[in-house]
Short mmCIF file of the C-alpha atoms (twelve columns), coordinates in Angstrom:
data_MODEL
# 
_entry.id   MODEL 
# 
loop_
_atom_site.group_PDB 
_atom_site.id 
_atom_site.type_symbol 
_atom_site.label_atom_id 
_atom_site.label_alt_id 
_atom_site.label_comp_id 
_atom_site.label_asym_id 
_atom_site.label_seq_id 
_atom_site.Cartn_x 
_atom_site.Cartn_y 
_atom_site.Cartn_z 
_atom_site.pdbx_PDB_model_num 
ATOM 1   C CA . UNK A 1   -15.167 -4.733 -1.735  1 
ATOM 2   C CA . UNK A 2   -13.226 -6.289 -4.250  1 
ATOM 3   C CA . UNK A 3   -9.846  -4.423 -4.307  1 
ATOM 4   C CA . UNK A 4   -8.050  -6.366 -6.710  1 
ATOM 5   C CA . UNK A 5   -11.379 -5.624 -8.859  1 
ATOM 6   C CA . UNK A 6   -11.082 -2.101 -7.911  1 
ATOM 7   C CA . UNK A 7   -7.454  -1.756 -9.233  1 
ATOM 8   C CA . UNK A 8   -7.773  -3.646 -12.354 1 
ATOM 9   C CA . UNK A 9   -10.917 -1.635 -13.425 1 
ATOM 10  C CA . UNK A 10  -9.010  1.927  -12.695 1 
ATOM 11  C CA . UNK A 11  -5.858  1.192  -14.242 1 
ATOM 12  C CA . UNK A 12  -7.196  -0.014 -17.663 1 
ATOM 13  C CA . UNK A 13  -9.081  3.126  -17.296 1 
ATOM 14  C CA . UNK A 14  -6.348  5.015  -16.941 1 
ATOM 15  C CA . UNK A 15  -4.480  3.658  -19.733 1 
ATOM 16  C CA . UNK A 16  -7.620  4.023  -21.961 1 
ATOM 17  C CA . UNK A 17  -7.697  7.714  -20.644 1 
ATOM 18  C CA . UNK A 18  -3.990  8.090  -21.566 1 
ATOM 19  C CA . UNK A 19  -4.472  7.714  -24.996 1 
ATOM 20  C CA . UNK A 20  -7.118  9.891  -25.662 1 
ATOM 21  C CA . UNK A 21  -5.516  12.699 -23.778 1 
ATOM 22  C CA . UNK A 22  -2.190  12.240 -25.759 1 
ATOM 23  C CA . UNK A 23  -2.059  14.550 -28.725 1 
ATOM 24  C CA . UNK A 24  -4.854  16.464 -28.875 1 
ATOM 25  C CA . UNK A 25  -4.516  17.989 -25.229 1 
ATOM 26  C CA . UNK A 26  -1.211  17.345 -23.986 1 
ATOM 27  C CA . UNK A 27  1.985   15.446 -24.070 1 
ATOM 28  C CA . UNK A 28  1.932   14.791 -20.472 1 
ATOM 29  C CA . UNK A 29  -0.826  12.231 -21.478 1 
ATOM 30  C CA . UNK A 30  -2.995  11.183 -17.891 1 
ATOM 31  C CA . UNK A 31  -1.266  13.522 -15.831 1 
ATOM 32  C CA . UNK A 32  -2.630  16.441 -17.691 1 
ATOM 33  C CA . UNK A 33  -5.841  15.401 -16.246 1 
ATOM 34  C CA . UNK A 34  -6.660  17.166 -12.904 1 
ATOM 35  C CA . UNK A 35  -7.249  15.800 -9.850  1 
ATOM 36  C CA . UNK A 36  -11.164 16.288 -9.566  1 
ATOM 37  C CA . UNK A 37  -11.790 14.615 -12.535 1 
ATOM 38  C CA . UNK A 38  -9.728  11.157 -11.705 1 
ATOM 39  C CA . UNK A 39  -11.740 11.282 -8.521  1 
ATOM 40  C CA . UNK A 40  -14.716 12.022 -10.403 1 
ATOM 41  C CA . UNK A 41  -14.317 9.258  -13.056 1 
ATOM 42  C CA . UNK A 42  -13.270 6.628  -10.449 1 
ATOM 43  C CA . UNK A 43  -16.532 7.501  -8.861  1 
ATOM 44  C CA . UNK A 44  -18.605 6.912  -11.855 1 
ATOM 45  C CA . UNK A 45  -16.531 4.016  -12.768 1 
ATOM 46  C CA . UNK A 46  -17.424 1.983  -9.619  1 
ATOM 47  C CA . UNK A 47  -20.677 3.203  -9.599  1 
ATOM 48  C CA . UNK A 48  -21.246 1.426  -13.134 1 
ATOM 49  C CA . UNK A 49  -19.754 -1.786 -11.984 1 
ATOM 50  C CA . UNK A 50  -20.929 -1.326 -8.052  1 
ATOM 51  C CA . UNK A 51  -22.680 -4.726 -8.320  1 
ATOM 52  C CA . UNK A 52  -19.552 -6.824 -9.179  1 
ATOM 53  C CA . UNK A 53  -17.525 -4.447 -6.625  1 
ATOM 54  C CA . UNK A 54  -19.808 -3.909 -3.397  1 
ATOM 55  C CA . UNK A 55  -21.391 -6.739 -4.479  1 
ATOM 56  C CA . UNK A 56  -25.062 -4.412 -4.115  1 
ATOM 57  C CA . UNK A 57  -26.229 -1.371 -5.078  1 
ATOM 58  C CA . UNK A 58  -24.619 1.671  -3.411  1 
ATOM 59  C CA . UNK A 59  -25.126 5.107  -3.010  1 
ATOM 60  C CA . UNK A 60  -22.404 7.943  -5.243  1 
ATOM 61  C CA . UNK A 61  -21.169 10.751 -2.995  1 
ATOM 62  C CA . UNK A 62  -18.195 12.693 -3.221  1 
ATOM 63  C CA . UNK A 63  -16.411 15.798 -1.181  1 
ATOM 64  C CA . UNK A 64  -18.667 14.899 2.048   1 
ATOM 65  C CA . UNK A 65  -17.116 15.883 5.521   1 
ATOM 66  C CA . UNK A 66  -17.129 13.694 8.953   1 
ATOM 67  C CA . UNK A 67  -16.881 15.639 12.108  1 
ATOM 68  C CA . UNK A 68  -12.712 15.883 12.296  1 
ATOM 69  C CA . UNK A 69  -12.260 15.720 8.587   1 
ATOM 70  C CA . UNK A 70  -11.924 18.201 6.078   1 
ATOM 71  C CA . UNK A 71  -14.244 16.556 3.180   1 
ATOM 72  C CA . UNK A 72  -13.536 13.203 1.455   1 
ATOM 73  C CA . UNK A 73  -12.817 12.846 -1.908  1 
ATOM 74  C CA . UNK A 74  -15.490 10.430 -2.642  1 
ATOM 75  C CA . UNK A 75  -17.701 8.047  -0.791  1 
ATOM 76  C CA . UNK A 76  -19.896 4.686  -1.426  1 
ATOM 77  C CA . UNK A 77  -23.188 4.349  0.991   1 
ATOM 78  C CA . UNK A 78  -24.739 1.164  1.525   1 
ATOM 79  C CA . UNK A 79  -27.720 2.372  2.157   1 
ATOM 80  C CA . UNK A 80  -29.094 -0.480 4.309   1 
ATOM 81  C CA . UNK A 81  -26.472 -0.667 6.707   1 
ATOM 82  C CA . UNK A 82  -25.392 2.964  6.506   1 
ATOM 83  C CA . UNK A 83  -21.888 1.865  6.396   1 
ATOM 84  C CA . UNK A 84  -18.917 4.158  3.865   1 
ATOM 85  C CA . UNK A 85  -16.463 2.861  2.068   1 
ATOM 86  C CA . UNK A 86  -14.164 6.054  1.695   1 
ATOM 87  C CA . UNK A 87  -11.148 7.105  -1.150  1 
ATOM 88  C CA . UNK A 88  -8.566  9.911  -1.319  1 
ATOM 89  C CA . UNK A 89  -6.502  10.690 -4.239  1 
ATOM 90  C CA . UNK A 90  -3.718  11.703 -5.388  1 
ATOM 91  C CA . UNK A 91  -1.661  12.523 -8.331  1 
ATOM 92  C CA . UNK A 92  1.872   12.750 -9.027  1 
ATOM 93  C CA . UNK A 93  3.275   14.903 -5.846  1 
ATOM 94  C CA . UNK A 94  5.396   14.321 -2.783  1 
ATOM 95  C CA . UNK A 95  5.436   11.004 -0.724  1 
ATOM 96  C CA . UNK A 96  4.539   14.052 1.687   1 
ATOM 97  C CA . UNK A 97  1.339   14.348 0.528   1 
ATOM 98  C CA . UNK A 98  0.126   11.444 0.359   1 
ATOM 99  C CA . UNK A 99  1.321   10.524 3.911   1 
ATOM 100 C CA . UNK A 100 -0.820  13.690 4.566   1 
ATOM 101 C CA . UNK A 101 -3.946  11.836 3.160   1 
ATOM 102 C CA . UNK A 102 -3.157  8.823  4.158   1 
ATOM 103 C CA . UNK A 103 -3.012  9.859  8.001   1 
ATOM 104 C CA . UNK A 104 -6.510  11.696 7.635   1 
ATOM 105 C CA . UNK A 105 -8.180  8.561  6.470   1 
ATOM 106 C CA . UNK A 106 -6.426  7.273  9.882   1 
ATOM 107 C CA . UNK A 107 -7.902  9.883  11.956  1 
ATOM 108 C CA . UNK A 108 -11.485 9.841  10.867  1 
ATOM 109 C CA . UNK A 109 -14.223 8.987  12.733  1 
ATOM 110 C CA . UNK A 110 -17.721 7.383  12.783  1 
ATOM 111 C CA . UNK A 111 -20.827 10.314 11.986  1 
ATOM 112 C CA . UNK A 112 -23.199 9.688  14.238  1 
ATOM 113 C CA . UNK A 113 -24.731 6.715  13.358  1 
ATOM 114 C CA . UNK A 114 -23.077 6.087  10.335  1 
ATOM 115 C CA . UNK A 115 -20.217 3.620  10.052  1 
ATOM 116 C CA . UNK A 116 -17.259 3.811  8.086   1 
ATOM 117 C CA . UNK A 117 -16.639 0.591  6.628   1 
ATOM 118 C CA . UNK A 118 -13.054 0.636  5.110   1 
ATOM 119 C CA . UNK A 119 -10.700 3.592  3.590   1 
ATOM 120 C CA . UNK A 120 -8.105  3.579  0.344   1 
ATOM 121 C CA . UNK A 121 -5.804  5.843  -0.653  1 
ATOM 122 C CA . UNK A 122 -5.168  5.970  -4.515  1 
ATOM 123 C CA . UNK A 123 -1.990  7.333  -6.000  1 
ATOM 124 C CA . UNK A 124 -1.687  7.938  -9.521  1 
ATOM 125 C CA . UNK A 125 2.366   8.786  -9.666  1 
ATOM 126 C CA . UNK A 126 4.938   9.596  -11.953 1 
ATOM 127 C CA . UNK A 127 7.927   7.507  -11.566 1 
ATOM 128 C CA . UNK A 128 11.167  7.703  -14.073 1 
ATOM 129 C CA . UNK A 129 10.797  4.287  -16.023 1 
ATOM 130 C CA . UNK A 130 14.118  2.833  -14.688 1 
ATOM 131 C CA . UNK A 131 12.507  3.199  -10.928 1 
ATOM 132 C CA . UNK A 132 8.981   1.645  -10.984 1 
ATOM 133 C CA . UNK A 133 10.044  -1.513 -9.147  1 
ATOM 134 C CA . UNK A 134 11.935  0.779  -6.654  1 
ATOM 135 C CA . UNK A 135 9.885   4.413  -6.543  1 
ATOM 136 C CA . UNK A 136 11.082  6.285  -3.739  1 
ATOM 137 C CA . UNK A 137 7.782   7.757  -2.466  1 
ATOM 138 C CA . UNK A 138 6.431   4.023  -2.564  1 
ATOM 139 C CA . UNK A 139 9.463   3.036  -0.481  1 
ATOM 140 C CA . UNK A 140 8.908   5.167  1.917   1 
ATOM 141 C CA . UNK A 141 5.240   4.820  2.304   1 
ATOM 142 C CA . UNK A 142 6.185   0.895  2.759   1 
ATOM 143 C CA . UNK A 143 8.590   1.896  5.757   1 
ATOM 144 C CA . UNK A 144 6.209   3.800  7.433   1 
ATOM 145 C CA . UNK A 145 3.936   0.291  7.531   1 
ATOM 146 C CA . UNK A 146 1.556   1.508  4.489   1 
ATOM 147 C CA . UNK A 147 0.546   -1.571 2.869   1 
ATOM 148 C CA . UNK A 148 0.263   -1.100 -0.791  1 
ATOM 149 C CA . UNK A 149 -1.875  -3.193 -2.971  1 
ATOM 150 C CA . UNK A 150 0.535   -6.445 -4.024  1 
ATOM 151 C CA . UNK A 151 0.634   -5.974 -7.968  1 
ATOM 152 C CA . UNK A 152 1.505   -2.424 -9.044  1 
ATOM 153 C CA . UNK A 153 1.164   -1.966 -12.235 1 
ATOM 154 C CA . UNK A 154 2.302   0.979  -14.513 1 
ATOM 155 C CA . UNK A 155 2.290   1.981  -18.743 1 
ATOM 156 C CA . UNK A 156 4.641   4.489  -19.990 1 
ATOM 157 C CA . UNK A 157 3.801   8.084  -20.990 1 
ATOM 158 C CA . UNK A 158 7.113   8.943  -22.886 1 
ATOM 159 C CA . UNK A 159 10.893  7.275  -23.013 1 
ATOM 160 C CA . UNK A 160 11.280  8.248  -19.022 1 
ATOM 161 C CA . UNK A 161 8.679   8.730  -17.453 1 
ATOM 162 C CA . UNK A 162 5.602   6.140  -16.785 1 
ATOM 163 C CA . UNK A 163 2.591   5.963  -14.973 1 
ATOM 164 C CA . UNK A 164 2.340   3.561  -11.611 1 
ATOM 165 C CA . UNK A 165 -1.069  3.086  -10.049 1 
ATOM 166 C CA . UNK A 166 -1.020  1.804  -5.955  1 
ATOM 167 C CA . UNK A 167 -3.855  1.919  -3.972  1 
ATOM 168 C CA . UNK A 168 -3.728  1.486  -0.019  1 
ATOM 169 C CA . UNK A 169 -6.239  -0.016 1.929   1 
ATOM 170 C CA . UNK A 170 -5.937  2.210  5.047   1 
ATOM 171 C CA . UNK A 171 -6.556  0.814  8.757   1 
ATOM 172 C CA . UNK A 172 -6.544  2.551  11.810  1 
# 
């Protein structure tokens, strides 16, 4: 999968989104949108461009359960070699959080024969502008030997407060 791909695709997305939640719905702009429906969009989003992603077609899931897992926000099936590629998500809450998610994506486990290729963890957070190079909950996340995809890249919602974007390719 082609993460860098992945990111670019979802964050001019989200800035697209942004606008056309701004006014009309909300000054909070992309974080009045609930969680379901980023996860739900993202899905739909890669499933448009799943050639120039997976590089094949792939199968659309989303909330599906392995055996020690409570279910997955949403899922990609090769259907030829029956192998996932899995994402959680989160938006604008504790470092907490999405250490919690994170650590699930750790624990999971192969269904039967199914195989699960790779995991991300996608963070949609709201950082005060003067922090985005230094966010605390991304800090942290990098001490407890998260990696974090290498550009983050954020657009501002109001005078303080802007939006950053990381994604996390999780390993076991």
């Amino acid at each position: 999968m082609d993460t860098s791909l992945v990111y670019d695709l979802i964050f001019n997305w989200l800035r697209f989104e942004d606008k056309t939640i701004k006014g009309p719905n909300s000054n909070k702009g992309i974080f009045f949108m609930p969680e379901l429906h980023f996860v739900f969009e993202v899905g739909k989003l890669l499933k448009i461009f799943e050639l120039e992603v997976f590089g094949k077609p792939v199968e659309w899931l989303r909330e599906q359960s392995f055996d020690n897992s409570g279910p997955i926000d949403l899922l990609f099936r090769d259907e030829e070699t029956e192998e996932y590629i899995i994402f959680e998500f989160k938006i604008a809450t504790t470092w907490h959080a999405y250490f919690k998610d994170i650590e699930k994506l750790k624990t999971l486990k192969d269904l039967n024969m199914s195989k699960i290729k790779s995991k991300y963890f996608i963070a949609l957070t709201d950082v005060f502008s003067s922090q985005l190079q230094n966010d605390p909950r991304v800090q942290k996340l990098k001490k407890k030997g998260i990696e974090i995809h290498e550009s983050l890249k954020s657009f501002e919602i109001d005078k303080k407060i802007s939006a950053l974007l990381f994604l996390c390719k999780v390993v076991q």
